[in-house]
Structures are given as structure tokens and as C-alpha cells.
mmCIF file of the C-alpha atoms, coordinates in Angstrom:
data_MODEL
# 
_entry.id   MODEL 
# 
loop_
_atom_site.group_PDB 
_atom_site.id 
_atom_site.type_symbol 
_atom_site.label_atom_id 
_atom_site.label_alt_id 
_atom_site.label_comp_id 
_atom_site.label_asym_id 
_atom_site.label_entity_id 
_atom_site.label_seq_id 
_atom_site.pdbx_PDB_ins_code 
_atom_site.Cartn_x 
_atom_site.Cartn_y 
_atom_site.Cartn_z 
_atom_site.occupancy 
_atom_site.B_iso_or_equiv 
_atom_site.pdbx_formal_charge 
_atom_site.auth_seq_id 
_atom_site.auth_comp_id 
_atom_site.auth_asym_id 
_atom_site.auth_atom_id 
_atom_site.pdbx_PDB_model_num 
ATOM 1  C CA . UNK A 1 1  ? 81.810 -12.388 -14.932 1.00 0.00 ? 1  UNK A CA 1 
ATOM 2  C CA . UNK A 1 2  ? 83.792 -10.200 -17.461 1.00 0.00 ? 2  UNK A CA 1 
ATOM 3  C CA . UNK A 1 3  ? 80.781 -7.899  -17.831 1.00 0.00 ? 3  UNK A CA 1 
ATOM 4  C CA . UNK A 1 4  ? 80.816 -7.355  -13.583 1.00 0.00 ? 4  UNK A CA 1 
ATOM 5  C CA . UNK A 1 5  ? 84.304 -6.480  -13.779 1.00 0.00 ? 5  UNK A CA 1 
ATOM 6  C CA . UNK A 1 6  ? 83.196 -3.585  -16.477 1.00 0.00 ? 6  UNK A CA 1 
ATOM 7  C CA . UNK A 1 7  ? 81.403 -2.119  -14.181 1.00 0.00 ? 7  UNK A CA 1 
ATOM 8  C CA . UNK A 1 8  ? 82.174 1.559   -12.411 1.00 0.00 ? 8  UNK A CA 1 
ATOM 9  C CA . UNK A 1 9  ? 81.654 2.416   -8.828  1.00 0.00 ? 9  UNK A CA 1 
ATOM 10 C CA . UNK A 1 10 ? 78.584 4.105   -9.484  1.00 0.00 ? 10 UNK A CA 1 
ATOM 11 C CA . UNK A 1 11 ? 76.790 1.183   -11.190 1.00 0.00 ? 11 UNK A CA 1 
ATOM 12 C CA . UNK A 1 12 ? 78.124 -0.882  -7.839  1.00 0.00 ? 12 UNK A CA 1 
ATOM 13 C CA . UNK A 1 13 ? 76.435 1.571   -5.596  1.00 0.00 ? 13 UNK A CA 1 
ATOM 14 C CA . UNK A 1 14 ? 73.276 1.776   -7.427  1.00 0.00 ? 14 UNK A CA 1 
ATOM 15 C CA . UNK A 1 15 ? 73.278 -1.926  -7.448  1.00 0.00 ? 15 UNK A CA 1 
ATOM 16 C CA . UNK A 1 16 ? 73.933 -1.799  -3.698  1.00 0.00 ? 16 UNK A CA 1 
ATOM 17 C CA . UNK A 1 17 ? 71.287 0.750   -2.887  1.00 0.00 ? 17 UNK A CA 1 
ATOM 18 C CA . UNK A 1 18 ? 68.288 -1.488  -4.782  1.00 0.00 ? 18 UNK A CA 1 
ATOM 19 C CA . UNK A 1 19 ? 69.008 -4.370  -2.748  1.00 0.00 ? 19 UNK A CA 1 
ATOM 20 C CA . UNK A 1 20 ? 69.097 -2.226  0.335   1.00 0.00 ? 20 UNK A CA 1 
ATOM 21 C CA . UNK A 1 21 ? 65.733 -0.650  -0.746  1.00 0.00 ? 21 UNK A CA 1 
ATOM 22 C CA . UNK A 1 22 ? 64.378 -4.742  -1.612  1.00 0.00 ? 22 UNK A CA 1 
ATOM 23 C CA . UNK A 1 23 ? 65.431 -5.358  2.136   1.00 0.00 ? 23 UNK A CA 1 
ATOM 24 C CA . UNK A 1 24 ? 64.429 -3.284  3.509   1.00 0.00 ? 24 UNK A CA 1 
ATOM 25 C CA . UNK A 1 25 ? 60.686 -3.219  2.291   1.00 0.00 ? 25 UNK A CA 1 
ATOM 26 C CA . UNK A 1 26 ? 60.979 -6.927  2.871   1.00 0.00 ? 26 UNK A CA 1 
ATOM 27 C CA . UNK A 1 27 ? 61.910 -6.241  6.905   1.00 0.00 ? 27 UNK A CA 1 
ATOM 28 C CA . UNK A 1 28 ? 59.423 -3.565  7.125   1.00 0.00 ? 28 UNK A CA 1 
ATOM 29 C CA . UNK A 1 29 ? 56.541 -6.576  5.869   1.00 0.00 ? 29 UNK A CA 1 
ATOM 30 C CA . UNK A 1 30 ? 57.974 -8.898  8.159   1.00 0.00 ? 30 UNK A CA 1 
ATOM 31 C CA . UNK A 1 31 ? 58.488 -6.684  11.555  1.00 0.00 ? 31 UNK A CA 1 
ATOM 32 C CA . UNK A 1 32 ? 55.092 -6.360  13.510  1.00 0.00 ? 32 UNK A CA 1 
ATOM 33 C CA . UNK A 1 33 ? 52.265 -5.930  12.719  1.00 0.00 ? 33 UNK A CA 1 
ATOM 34 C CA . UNK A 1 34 ? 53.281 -8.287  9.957   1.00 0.00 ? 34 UNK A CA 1 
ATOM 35 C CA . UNK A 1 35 ? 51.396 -7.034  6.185   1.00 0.00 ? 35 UNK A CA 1 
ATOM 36 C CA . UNK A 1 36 ? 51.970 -3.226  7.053   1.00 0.00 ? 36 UNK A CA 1 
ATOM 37 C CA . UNK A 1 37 ? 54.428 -1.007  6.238   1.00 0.00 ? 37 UNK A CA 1 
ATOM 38 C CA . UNK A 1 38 ? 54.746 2.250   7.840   1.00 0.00 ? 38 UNK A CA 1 
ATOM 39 C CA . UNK A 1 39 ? 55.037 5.430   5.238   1.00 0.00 ? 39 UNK A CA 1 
ATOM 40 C CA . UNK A 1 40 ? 58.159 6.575   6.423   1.00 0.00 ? 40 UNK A CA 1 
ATOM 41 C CA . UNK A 1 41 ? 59.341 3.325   4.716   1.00 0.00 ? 41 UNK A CA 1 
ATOM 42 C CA . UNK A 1 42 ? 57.907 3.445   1.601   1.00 0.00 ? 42 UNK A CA 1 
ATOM 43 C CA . UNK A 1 43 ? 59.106 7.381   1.527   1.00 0.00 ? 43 UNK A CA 1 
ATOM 44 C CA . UNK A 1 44 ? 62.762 5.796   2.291   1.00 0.00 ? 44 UNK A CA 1 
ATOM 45 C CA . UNK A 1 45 ? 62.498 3.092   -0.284  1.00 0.00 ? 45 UNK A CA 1 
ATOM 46 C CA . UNK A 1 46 ? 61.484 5.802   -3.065  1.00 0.00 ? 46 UNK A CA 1 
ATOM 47 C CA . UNK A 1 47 ? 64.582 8.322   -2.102  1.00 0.00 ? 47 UNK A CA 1 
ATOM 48 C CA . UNK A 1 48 ? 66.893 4.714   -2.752  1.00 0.00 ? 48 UNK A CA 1 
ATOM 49 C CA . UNK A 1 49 ? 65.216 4.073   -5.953  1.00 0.00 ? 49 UNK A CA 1 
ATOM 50 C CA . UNK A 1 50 ? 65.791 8.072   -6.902  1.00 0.00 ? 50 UNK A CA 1 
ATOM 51 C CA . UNK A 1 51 ? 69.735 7.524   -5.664  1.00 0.00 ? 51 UNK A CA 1 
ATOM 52 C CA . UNK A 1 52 ? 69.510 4.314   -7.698  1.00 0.00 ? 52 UNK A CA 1 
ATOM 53 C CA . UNK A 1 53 ? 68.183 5.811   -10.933 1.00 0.00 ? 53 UNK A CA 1 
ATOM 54 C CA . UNK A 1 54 ? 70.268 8.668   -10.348 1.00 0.00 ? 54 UNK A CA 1 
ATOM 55 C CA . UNK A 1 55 ? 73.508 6.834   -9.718  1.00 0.00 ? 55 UNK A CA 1 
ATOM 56 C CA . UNK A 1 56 ? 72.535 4.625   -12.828 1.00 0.00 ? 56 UNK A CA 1 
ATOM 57 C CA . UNK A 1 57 ? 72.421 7.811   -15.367 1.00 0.00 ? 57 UNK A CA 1 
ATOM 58 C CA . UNK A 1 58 ? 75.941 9.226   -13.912 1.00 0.00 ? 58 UNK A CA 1 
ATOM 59 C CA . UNK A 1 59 ? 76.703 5.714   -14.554 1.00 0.00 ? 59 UNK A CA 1 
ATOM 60 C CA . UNK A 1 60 ? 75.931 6.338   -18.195 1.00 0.00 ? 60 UNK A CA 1 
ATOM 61 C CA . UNK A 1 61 ? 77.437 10.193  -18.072 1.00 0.00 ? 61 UNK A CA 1 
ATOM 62 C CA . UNK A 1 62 ? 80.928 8.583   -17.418 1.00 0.00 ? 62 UNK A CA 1 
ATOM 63 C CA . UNK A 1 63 ? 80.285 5.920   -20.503 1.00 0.00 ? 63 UNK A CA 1 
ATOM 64 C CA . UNK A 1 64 ? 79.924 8.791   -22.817 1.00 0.00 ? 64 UNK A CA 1 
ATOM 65 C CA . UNK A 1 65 ? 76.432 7.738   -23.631 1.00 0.00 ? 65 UNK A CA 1 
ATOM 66 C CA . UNK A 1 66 ? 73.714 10.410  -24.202 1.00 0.00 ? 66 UNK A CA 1 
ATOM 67 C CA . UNK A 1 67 ? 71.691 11.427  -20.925 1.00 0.00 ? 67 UNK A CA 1 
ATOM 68 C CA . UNK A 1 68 ? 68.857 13.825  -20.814 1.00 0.00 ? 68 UNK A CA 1 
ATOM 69 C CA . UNK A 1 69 ? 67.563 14.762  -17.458 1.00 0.00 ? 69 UNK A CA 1 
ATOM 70 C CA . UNK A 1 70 ? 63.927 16.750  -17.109 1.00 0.00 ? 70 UNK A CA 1 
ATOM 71 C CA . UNK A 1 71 ? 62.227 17.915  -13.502 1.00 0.00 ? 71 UNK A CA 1 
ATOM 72 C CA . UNK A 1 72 ? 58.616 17.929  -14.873 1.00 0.00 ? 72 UNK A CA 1 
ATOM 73 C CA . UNK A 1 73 ? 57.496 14.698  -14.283 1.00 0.00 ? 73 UNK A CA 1 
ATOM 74 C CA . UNK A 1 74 ? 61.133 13.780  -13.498 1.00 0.00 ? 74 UNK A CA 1 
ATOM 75 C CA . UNK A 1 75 ? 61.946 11.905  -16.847 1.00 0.00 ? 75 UNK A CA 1 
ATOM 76 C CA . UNK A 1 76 ? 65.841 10.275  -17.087 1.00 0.00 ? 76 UNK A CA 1 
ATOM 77 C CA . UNK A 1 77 ? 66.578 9.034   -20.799 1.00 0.00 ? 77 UNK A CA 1 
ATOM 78 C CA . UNK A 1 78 ? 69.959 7.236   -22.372 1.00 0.00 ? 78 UNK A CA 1 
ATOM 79 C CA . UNK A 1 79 ? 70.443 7.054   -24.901 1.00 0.00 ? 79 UNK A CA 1 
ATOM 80 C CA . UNK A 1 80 ? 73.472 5.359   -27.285 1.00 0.00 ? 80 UNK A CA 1 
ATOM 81 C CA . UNK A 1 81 ? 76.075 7.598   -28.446 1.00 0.00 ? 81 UNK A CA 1 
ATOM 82 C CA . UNK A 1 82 ? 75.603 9.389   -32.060 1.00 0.00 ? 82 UNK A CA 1 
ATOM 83 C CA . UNK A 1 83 ? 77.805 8.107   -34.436 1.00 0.00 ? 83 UNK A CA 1 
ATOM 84 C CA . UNK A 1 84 ? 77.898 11.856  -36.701 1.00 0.00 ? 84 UNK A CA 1 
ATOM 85 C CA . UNK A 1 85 ? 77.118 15.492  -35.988 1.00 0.00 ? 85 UNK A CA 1 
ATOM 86 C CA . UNK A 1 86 ? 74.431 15.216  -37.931 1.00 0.00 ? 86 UNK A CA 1 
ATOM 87 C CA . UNK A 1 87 ? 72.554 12.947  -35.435 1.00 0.00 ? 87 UNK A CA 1 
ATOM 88 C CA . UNK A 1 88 ? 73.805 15.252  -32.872 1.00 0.00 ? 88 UNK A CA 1 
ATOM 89 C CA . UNK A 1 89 ? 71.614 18.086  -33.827 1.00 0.00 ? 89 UNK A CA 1 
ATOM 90 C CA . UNK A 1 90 ? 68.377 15.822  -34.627 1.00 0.00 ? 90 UNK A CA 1 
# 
């Protein structure tokens, strides 16, 4: 419970938005015809997992942890802080 109590808004609302993309693929298998999803979902459930991964990474912006975004491919890395300049440059 102490580490939930660590956590910033962002890292809430990412949280929030994966279960709402998990439900929501869920109801779209359920609601007929049962077994098929339409595409408009699965494009909705992919923009939520973007806002998720995205929210995640400001998330670690506001920790002071090392982020590196990239569009090609889209790539999101974090990394731990360095310890010394010379790690910063490397």
C-alpha cells in the first residue's frame, strides 16, 4: 500500500486508461455478434494504450528519471538517473 500512495496523478490515469482499454475490448467480445470486434475498437483500444504509455513516460519525466522519446518506429525508453556527468554524456 505505501508504494500506491507514491504514486502521481499521471501514473493513476495511465493505470485508469488500461483498464478502460481491458474493458472495453472485453465488452466489444461480449456484445453481438459475440467473437468479433469491430475495428473502430481495436483503433480505440490502441490510442488508450498510446495515452497509457505516454502518460507512463511523463510519469517518469516528473521522477527525474531519464526519458528518450523517438517517432520512427515510435520507441519510449527510461531509463534510471546517472549518478555523474560523465554517464551523462555516454
Amino acid at each position: 500500500m505505501k508504494n500506491l500512495k507514491a504514486l502521481t496523478p499521471q501514473a493513476w490515469v495511465a493505470m485508469a486508461l488500461a483498464i478502460v482499454a481491458a474493458a472495453t475490448f472485453i465488452t466489444g467480445m461480449i456484445i453481438p455478434p459475440p467473437g468479433e470486434v469491430h475495428p473502430s475498437i481495436i483503433q480505440g483500444i490502441g490510442l488508450m494504450i498510446i495515452l497509457v504509455a505516454i502518460f507512463f513516460a511523463w510519469d517518469a519525466v516528473i521522477r527525474g528519471l531519464n526519458t528518450k522519446f523517438e517517432h520512427g518506429k515510435t520507441k519510449i525508453t527510461v531509463s534510471q538517473k546517472p549518478t555523474s556527468e560523465n554517464e551523462k554524456d555516454s
